[in-house]
VOVO-554054 format. One record per residue: residue number from 0; y, x, z of N, C-alpha, C in turn. Coordinates in steps of 0.02 Angstrom, whole numbers, plus 50000, padded with zeros to 5 digits. Each point is the difference from the previous one (the first is absolute). Last residue first. Layout:
# VOVO-554054
seq->NUM	n.Y->Y	n.X->X	n.Z->Z	ca.Y->Y	ca.X->X	ca.Z->Z	c.Y->Y	c.X->X	c.Z->Z
...
This chain:
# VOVO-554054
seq->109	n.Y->48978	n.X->54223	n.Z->48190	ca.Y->49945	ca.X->49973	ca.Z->50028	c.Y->49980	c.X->49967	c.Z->50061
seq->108	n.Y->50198	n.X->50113	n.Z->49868	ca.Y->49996	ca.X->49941	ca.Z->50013	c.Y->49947	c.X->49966	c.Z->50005
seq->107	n.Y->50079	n.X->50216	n.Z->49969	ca.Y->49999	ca.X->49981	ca.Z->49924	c.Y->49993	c.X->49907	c.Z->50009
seq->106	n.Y->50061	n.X->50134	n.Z->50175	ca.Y->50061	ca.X->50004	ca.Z->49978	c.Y->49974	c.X->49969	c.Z->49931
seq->105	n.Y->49860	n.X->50019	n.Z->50179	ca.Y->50050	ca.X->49948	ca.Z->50015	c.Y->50048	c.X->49997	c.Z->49946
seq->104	n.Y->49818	n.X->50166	n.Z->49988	ca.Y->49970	ca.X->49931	ca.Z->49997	c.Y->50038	c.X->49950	c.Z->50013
seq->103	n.Y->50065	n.X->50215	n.Z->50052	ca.Y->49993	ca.X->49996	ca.Z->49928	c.Y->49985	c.X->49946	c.Z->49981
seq->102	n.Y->50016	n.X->50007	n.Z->50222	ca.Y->50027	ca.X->50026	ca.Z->49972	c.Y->50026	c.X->49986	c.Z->49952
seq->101	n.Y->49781	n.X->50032	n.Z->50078	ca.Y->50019	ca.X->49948	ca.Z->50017	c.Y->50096	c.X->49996	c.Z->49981
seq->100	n.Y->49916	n.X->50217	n.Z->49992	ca.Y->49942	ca.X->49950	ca.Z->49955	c.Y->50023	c.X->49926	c.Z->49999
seq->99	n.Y->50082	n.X->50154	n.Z->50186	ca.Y->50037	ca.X->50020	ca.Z->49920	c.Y->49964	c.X->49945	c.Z->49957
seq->98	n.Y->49914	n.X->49984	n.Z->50204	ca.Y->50066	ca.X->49970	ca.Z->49973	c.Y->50020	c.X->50007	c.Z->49950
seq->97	n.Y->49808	n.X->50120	n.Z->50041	ca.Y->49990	ca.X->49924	ca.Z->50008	c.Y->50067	c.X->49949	c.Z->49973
seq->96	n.Y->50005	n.X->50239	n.Z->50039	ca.Y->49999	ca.X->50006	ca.Z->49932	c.Y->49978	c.X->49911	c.Z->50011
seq->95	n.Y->50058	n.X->50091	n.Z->50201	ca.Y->50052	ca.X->49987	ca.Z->49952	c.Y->49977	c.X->49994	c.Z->49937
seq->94	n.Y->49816	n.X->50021	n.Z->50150	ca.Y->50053	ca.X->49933	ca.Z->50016	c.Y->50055	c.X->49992	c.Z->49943
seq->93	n.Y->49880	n.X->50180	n.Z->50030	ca.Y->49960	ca.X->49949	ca.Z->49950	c.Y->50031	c.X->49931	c.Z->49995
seq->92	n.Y->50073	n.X->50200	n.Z->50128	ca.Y->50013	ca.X->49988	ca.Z->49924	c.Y->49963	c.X->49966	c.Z->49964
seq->91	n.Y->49956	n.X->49992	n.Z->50258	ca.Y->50076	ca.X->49993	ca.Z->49960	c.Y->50020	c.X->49999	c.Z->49939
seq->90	n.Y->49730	n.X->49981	n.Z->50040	ca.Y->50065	ca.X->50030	ca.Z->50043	c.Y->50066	c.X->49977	c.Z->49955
seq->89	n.Y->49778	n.X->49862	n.Z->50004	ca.Y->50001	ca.X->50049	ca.Z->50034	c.Y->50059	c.X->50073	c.Z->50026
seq->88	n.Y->49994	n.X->49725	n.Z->49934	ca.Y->49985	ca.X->50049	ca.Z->49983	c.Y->49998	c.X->50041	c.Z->50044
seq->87	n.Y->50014	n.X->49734	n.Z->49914	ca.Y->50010	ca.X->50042	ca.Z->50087	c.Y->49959	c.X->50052	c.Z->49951
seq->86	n.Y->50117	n.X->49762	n.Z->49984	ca.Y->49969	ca.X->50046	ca.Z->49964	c.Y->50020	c.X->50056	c.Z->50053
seq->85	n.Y->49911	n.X->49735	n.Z->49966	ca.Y->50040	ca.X->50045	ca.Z->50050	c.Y->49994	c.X->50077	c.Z->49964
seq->84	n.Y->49902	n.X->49805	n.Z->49912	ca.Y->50063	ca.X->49972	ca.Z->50000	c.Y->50040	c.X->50053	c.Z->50048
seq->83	n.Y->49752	n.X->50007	n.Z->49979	ca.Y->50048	ca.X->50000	ca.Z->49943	c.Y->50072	c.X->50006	c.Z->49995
seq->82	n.Y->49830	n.X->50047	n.Z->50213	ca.Y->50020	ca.X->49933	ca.Z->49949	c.Y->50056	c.X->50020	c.Z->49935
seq->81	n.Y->49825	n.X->50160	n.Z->50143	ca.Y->50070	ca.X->49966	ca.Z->50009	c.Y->49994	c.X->49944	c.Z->49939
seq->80	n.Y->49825	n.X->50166	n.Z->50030	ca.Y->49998	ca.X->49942	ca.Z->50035	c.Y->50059	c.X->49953	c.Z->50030
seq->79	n.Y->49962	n.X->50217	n.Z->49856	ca.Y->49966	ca.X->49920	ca.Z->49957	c.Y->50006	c.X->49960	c.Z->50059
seq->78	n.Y->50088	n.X->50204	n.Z->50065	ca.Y->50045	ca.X->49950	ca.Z->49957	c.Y->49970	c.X->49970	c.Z->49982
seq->77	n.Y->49920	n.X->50126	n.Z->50197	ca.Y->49975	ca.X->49989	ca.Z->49957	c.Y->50063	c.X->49940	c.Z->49980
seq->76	n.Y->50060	n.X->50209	n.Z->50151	ca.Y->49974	ca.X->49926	ca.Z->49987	c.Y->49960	c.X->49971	c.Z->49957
seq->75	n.Y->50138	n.X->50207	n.Z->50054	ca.Y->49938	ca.X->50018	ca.Z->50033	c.Y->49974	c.X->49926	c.Z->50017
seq->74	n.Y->50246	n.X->50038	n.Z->49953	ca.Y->49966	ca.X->50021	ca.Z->49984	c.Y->49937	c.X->49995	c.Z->50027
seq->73	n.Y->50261	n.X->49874	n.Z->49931	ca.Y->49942	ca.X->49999	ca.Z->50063	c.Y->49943	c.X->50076	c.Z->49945
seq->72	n.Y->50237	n.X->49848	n.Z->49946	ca.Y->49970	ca.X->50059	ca.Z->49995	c.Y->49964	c.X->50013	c.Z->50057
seq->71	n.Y->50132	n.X->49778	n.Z->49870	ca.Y->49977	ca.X->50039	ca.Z->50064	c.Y->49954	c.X->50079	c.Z->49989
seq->70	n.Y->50201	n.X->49826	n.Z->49863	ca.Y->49960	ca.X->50056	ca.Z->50005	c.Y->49972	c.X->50015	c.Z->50054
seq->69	n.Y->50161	n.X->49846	n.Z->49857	ca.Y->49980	ca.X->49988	ca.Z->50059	c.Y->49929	c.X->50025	c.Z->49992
seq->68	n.Y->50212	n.X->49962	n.Z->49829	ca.Y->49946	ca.X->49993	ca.Z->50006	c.Y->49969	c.X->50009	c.Z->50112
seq->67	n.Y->50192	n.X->49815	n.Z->49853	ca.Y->49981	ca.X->50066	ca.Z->50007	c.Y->49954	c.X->50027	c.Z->50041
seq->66	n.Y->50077	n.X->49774	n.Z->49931	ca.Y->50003	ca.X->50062	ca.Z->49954	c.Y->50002	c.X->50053	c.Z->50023
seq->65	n.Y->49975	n.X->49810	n.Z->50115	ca.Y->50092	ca.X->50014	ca.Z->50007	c.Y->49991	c.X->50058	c.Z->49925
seq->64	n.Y->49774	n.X->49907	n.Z->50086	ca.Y->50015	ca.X->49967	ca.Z->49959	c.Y->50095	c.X->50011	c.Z->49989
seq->63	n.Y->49883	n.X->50139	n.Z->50117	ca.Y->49976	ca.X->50020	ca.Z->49937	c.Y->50037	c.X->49910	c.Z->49969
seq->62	n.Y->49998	n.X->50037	n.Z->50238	ca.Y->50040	ca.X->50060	ca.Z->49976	c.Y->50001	c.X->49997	c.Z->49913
seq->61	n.Y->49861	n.X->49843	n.Z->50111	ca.Y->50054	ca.X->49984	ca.Z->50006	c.Y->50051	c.X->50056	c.Z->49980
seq->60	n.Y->49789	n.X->50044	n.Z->50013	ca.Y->50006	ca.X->49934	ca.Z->49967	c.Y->50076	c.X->49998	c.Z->50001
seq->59	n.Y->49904	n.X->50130	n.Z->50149	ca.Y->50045	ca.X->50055	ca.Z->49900	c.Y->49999	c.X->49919	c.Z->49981
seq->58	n.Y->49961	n.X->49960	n.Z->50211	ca.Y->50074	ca.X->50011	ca.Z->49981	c.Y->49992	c.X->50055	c.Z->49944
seq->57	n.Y->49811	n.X->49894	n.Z->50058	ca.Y->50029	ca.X->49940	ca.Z->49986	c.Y->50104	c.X->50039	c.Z->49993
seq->56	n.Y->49807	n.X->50167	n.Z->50041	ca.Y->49979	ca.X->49947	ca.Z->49931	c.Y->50063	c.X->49951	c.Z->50001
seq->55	n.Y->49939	n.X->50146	n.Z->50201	ca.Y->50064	ca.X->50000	ca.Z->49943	c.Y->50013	c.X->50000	c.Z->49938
seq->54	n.Y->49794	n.X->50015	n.Z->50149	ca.Y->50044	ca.X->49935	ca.Z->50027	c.Y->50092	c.X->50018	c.Z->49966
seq->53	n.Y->49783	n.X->50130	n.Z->49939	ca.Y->50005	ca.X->49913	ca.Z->49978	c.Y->50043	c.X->49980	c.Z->50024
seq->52	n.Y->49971	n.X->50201	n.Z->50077	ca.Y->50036	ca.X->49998	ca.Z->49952	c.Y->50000	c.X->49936	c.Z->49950
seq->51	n.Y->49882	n.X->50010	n.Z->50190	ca.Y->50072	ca.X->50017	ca.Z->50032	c.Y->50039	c.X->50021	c.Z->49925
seq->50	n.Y->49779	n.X->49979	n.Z->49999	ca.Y->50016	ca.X->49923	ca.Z->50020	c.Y->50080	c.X->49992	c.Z->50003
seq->49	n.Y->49851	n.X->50197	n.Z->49943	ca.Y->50023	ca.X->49944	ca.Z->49958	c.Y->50048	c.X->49941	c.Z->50025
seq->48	n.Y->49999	n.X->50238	n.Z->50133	ca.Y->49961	ca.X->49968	ca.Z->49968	c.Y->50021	c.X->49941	c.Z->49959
seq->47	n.Y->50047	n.X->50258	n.Z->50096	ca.Y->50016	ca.X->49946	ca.Z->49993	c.Y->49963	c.X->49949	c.Z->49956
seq->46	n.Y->49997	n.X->50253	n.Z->50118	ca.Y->49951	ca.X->49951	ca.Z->50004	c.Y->50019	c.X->49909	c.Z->49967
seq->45	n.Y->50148	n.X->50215	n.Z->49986	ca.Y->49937	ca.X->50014	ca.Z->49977	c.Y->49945	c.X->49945	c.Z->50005
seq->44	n.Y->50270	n.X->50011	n.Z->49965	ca.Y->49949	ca.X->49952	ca.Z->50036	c.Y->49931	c.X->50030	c.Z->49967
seq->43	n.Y->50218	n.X->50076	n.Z->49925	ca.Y->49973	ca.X->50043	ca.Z->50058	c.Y->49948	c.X->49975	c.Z->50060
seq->42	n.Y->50083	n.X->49900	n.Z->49768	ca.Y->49963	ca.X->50028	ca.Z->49996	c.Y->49965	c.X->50044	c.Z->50048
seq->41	n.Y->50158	n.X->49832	n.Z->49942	ca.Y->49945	ca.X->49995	ca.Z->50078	c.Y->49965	c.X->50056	c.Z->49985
seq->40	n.Y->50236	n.X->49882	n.Z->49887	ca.Y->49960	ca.X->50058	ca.Z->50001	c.Y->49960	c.X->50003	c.Z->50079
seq->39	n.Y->50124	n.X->49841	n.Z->49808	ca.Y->49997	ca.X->49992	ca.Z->50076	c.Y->49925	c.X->50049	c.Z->50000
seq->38	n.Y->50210	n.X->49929	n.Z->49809	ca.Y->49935	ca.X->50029	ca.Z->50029	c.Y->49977	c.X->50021	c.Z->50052
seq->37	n.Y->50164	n.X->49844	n.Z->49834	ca.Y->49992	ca.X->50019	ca.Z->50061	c.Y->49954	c.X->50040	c.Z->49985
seq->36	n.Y->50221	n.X->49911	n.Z->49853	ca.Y->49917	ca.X->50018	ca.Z->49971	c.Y->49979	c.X->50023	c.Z->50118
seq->35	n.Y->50224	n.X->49854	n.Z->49968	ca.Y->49981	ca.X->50080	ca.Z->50013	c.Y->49937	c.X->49983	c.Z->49965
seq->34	n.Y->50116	n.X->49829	n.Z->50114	ca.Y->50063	ca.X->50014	ca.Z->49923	c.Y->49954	c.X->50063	c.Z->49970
seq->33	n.Y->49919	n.X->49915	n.Z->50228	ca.Y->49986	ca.X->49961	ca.Z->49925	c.Y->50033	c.X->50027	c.Z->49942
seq->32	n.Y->50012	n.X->50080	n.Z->50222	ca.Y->49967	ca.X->50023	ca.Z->49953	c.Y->49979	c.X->49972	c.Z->49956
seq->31	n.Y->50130	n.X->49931	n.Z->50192	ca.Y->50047	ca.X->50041	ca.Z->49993	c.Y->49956	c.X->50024	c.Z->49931
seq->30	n.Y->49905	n.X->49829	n.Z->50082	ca.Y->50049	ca.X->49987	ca.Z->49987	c.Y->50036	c.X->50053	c.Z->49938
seq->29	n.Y->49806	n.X->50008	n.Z->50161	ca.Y->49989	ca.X->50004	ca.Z->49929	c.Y->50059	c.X->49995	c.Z->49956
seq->28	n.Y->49955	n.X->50011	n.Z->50252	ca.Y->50072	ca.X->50067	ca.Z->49972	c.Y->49963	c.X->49962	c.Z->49914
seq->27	n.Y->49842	n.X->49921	n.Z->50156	ca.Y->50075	ca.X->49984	ca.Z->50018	c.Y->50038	c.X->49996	c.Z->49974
seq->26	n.Y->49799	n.X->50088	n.Z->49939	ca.Y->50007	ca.X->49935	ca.Z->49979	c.Y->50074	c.X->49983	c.Z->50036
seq->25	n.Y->49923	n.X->50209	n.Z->50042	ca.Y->50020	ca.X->49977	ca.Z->49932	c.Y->49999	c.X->49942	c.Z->49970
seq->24	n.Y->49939	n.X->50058	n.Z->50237	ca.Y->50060	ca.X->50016	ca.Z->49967	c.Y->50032	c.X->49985	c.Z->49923
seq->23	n.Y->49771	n.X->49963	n.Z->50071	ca.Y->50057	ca.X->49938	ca.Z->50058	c.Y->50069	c.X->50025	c.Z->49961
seq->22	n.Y->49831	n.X->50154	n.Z->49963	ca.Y->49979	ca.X->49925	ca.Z->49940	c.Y->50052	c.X->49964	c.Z->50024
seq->21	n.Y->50005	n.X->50179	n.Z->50136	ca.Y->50018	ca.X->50030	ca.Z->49940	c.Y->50000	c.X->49934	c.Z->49974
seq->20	n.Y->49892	n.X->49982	n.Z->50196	ca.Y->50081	ca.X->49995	ca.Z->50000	c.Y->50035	c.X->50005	c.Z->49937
seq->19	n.Y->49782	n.X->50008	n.Z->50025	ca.Y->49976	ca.X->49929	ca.Z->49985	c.Y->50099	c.X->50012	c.Z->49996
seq->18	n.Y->49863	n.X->50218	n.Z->50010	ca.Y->50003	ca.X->49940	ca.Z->49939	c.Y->50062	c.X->49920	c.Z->50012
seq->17	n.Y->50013	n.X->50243	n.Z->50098	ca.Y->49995	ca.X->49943	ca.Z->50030	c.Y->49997	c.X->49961	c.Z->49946
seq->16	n.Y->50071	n.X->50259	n.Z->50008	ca.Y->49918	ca.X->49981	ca.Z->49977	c.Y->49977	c.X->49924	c.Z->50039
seq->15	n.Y->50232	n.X->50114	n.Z->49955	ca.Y->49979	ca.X->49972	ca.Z->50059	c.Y->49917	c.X->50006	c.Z->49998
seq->14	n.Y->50155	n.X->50024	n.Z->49811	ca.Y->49979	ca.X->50050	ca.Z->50041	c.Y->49980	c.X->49983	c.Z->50070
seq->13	n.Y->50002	n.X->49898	n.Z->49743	ca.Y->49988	ca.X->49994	ca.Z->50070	c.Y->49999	c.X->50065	c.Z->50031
seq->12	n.Y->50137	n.X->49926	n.Z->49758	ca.Y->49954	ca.X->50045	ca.Z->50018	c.Y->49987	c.X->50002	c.Z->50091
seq->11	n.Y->50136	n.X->49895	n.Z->49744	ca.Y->49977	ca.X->50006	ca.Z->50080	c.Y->49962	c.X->50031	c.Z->50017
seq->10	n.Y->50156	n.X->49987	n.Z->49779	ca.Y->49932	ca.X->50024	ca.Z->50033	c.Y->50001	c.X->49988	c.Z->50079
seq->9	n.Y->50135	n.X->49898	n.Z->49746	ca.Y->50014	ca.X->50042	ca.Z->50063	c.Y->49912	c.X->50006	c.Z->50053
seq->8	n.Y->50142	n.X->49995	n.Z->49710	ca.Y->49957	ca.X->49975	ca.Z->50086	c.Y->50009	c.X->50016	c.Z->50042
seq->7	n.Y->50159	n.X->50049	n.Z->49809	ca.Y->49966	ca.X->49940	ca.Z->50014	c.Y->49945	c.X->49966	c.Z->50031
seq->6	n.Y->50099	n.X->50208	n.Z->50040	ca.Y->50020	ca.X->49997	ca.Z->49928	c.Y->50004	c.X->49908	c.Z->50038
seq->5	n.Y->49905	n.X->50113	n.Z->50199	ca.Y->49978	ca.X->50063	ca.Z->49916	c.Y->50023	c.X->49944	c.Z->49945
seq->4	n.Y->50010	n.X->50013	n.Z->50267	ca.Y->50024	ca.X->49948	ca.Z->49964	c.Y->49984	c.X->50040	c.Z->49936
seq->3	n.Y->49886	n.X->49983	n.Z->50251	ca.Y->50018	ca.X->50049	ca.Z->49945	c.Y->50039	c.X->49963	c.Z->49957
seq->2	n.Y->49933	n.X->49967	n.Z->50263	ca.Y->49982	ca.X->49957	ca.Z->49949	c.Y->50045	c.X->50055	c.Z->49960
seq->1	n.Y->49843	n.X->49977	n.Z->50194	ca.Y->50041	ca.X->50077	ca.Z->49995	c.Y->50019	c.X->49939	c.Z->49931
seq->0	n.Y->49889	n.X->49935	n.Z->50255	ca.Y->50003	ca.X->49980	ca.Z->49931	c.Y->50053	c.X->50042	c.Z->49966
């Protein structure tokens, strides 16, 4: 796990290619990444599937209600089939402009 600190987020990123340890990890350590915008980078998961990025629904829940945002970045998925409530893009700078956006949306007070 490689973790980045850029301003006010911070980036994880699996290098292990071990879904279930990575998901284990960051629920542990969430602690240390609540104060932080997150983005939890899989993108080097070519075969990754829904289910496994469903299952860190209940901690952006929880990341997002401390105010801040909570970014997964996956590629080669179909996004209509995520749930709403999870936001998940395709690369890194889509991530930061997500936050940036979100953000803007905290400060006018939405």
């Amino acid at each position: 796990m490689k973790v980045t600190e850029k301003g006010h987020t911070i980036i994880v990123k699996d290098t292990k290619g071990n879904e279930e340890i990575f998901r284990d990890n960051i629920t542990s350590q969430h602690t240390s990444f609540k104060n932080h915008n997150l983005i939890l980078d899989l993108s080097q998961h070519k075969d990754i599937n829904l289910k496994f990025i469903q299952s860190f629904l209940k901690l952006s829940k929880i990341h997002r209600s401390g105010k801040k945002s909570f970014v997964i970045v996956a590629s080669g998925i179909d996004f209509n089939a995520l749930p709403t409530s999870l936001v998940v893009v395709p690369s890194v700078l889509e991530a930061h402009d997500i936050i940036e956006m979100e953000e803007i949306e905290r400060d006018l007070g939405f």
